[in-house]
C-alpha positions as CSV (number, residue, x, y, z in Angstrom):
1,X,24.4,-14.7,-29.2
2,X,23.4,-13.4,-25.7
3,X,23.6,-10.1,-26.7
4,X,20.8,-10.9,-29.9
5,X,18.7,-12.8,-27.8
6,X,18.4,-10.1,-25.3
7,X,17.7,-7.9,-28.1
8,X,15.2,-9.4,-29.4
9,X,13.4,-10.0,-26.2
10,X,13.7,-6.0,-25.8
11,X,12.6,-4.8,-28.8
12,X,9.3,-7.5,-28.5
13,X,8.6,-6.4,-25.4
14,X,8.4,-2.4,-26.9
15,X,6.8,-3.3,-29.9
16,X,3.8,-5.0,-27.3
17,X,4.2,-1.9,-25.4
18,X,3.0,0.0,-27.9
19,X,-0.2,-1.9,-28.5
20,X,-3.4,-2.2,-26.2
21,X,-5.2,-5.5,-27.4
22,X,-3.3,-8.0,-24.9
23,X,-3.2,-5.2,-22.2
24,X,-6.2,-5.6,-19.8
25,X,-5.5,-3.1,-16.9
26,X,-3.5,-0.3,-16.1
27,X,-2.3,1.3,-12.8
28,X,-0.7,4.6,-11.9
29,X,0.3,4.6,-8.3
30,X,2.5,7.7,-7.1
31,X,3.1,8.4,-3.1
32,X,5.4,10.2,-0.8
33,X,6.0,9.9,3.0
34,X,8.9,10.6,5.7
35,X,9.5,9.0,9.3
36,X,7.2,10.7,11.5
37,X,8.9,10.4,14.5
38,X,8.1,12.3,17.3
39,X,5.5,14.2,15.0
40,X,1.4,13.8,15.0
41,X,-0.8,13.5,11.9
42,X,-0.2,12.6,8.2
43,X,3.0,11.4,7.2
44,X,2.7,9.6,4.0
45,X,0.1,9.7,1.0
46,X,-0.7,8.0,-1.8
47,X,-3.2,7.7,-4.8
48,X,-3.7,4.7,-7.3
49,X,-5.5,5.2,-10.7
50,X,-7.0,1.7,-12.0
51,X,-7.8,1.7,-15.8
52,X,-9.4,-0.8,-17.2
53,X,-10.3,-2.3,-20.4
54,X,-14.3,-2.3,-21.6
55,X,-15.9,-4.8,-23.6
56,X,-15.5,-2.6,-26.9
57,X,-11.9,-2.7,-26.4
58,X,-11.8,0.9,-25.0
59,X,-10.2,2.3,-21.7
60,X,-12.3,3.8,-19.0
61,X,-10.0,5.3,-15.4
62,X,-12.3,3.0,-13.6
63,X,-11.6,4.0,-9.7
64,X,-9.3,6.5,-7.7
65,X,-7.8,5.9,-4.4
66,X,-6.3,8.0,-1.8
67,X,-4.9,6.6,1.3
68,X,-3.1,8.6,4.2
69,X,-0.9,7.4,6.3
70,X,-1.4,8.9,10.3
71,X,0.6,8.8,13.3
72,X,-0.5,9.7,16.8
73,X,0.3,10.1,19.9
74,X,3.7,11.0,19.9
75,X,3.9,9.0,16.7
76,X,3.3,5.8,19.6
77,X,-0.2,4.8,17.5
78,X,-0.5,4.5,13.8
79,X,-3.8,4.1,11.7
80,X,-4.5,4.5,8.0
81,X,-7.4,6.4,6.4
82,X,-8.7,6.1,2.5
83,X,-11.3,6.8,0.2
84,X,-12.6,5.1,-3.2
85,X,-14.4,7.1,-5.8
86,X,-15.6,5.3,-8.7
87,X,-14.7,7.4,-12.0
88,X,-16.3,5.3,-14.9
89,X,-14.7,7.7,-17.2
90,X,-13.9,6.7,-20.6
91,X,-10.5,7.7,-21.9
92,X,-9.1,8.6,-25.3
93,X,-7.2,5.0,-26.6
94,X,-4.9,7.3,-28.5
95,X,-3.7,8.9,-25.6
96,X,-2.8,5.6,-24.0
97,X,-1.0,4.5,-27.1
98,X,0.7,7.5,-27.0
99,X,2.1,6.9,-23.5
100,X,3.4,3.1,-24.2
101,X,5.0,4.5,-26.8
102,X,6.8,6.9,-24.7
103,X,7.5,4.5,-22.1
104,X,9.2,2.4,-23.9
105,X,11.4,5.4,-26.2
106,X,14.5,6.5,-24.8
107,X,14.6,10.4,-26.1
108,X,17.2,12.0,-23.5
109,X,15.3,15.1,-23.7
110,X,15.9,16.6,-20.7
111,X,17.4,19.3,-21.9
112,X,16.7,23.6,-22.1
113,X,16.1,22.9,-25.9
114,X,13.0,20.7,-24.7
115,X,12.2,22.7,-21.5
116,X,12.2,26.0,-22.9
117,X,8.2,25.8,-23.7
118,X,7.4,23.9,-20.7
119,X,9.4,26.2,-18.0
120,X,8.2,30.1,-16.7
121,X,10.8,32.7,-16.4
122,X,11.1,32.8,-12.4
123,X,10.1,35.9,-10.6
124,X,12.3,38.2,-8.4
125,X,9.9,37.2,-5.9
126,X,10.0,33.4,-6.1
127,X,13.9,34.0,-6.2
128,X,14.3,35.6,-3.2
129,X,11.4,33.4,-1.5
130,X,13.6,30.2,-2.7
131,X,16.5,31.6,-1.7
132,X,15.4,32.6,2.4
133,X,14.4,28.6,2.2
134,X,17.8,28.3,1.6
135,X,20.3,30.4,3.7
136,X,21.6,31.8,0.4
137,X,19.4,35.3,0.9
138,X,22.5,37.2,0.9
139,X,23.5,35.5,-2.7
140,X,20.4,37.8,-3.8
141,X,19.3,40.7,-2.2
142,X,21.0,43.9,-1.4
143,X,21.3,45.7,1.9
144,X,23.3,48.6,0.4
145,X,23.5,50.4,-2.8
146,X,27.1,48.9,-3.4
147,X,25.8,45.4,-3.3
148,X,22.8,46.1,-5.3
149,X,24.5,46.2,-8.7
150,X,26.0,42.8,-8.5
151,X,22.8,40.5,-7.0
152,X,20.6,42.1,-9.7
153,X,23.0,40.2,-12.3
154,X,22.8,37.0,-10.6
155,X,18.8,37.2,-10.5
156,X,19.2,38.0,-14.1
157,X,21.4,35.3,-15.0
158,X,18.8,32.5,-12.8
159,X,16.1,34.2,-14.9
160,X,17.9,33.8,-18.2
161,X,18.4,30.2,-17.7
162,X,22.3,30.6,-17.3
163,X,24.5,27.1,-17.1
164,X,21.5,25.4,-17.7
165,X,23.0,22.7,-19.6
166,X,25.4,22.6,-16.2
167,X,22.4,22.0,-13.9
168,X,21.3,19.4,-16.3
169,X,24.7,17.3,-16.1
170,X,25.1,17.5,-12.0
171,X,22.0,15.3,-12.3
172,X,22.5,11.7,-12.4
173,X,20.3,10.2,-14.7
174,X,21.6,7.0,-14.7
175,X,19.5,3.8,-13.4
176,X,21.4,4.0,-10.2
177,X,19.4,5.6,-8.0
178,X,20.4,6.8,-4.2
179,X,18.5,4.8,-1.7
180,X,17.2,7.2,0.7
181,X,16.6,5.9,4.5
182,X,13.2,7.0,6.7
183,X,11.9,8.9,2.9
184,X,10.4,8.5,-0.3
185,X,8.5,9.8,-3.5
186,X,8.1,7.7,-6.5
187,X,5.4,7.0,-9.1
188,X,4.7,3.3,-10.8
189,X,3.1,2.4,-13.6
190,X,2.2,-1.3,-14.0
191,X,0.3,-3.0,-16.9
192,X,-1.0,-6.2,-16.8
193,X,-1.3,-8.0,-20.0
194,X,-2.3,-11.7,-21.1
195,X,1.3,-12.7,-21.1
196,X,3.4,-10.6,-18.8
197,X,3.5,-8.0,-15.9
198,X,5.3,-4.9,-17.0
199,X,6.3,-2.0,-14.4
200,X,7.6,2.0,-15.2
201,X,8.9,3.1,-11.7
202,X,9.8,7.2,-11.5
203,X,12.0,7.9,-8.3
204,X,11.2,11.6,-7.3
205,X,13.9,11.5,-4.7
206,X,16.9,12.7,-6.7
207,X,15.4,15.2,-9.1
208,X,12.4,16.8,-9.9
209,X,11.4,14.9,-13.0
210,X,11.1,11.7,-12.0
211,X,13.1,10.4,-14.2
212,X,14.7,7.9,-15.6
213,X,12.1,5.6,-16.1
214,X,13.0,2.2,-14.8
215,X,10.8,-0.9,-16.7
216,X,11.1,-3.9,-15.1
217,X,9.4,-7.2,-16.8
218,X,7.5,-9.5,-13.9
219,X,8.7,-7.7,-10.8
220,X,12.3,-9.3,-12.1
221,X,14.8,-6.7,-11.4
222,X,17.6,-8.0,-12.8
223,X,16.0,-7.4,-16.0
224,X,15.3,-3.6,-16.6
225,X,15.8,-0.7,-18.4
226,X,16.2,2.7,-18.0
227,X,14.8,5.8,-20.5
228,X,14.8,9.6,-20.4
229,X,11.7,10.8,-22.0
230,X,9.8,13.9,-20.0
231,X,6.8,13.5,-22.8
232,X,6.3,10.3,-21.0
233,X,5.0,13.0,-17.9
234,X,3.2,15.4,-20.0
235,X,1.0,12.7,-21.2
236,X,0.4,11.1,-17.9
237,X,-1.1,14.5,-16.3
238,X,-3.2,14.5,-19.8
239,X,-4.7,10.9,-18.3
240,X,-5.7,11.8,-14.4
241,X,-7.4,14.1,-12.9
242,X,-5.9,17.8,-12.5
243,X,-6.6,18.1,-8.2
244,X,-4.8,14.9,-8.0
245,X,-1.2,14.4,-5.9
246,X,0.1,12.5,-9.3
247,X,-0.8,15.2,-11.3
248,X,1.3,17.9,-9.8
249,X,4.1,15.2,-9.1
250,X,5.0,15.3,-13.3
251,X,4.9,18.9,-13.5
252,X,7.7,19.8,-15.4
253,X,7.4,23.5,-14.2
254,X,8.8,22.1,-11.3
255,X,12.3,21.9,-12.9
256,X,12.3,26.0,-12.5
257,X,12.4,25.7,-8.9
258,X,14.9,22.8,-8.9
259,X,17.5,24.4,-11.0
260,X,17.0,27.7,-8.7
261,X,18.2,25.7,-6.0
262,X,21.2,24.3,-8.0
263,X,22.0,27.8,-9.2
264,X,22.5,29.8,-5.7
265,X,24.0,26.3,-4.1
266,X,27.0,26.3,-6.8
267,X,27.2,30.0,-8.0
């Protein structure tokens, strides 16, 4: 009987996800910051994107905040800086539809199959640049002609996409996120509606993506849920604007550089 109940509550909670007459504000939020000990200047940032709902029933982004975070000092005085710029810019319905929808569907996409469109072949170049970030340069370049022969193979095989589906399952996609101490990087998405307070948080901490998206009901946490859907970022960078933090945070392209990483830590 618990199990049906709970059900039920779920799948009326996605079914009002998926429609915009009860909703009457939207907000993205995505920021990142570390400790800044003993450094000076900016050590966190953040942006907030407030839609809201017009008196036709249409979506406009109404406002966009940025806020910095700034130590000084010797990281011994703290202040905060932010700006406000008031958008007024009205925004397709459809496309917000389209991302309640995807919030709420669980599509365990994240997979080459989906990626393969979304992803660039790496360069040599960005390789080798990755790798010198790394301490794996010798994994790919050569300092004799003997050596040559076999780090040409592995920049092929990271260009090729090779154990791919590998790199995929080393992630853990579960809803059990790592706490990280003195760091973070995630993205929320909270909608206000007549009846309820509904959030999406996107933890950037232990993989590129964001993902999974955890959707909590009325800040309760002992009530959430937890999807795999990457069209859930595509259509958030179709919402804000392209210079933005956020928008750059839910590139997918980013998965290229991740799964470099993974390939020259492990092979």
């Amino acid at each position: 009987m618990k199990k049906i109940l709970l059900f039920i509550f779920f799948y009326t909670s996605v079914c009002l996800g998926q429609s915009l007459d009860t909703i009457s504000k939207i907000e993205f939020f995505y920021g990142y910051g570390a400790q800044c000990f003993p450094r000076d200047g900016v050590y966190a940032r953040s942006e907030k994107f407030i839609f809201k709902k017009l008196e036709d029933g249409n979506f406009e982004l109404a406002t966009y905040q940025k806020l910095w975070n700034i130590s000084r000092q010797n990281a011994t005085k703290f202040s905060k800086d932010s700006s406000i710029t008031n958008l007024s810019k009205k925004c397709d319905s459809k496309i917000l539809l389209d991302l309640m929808k995807n919030l709420n569907t669980d599509k365990q996409n994240f997979s080459f199959t989906f990626l393969k469109t979304k992803i660039r072949k790496p360069s040599k170049r960005r390789i080798i640049k990755l790798s010198k970030k790394m301490d794996n340069f010798y994994k790919v370049d050569c300092y004799d002609f003997f050596d040559c022969e076999y780090r040409n193979e592995r920049i092929d095989s990271i260009q090729n996409f090779e154990h791919f589906d590998k790199y995929v399952s080393s992630i853990n996609l579960s809803k059990n996120q790592m706490i990280t101490i003195g760091y973070y990087n995630f993205a929320r998405i909270t909608i206000t509606s007549k009846n309820n307070i509904t959030s999406y948080d996107f933890s950037f901490v232990n993989n590129a993506i964001g993902q999974p998206i955890i959707k909590n009901y009325n800040e309760n946490y002992m009530v959430d849920y937890a999807y795999v859907n990457l069209l859930a970022n595509e259509i958030i960078r179709d919402l804000i604007p392209k210079n933005s933090i956020t928008y750059k945070a839910f590139d997918l392209k980013k998965v290229t550089d991740d799964y470099i990483r993974w390939y020259l830590d492990n092979n």
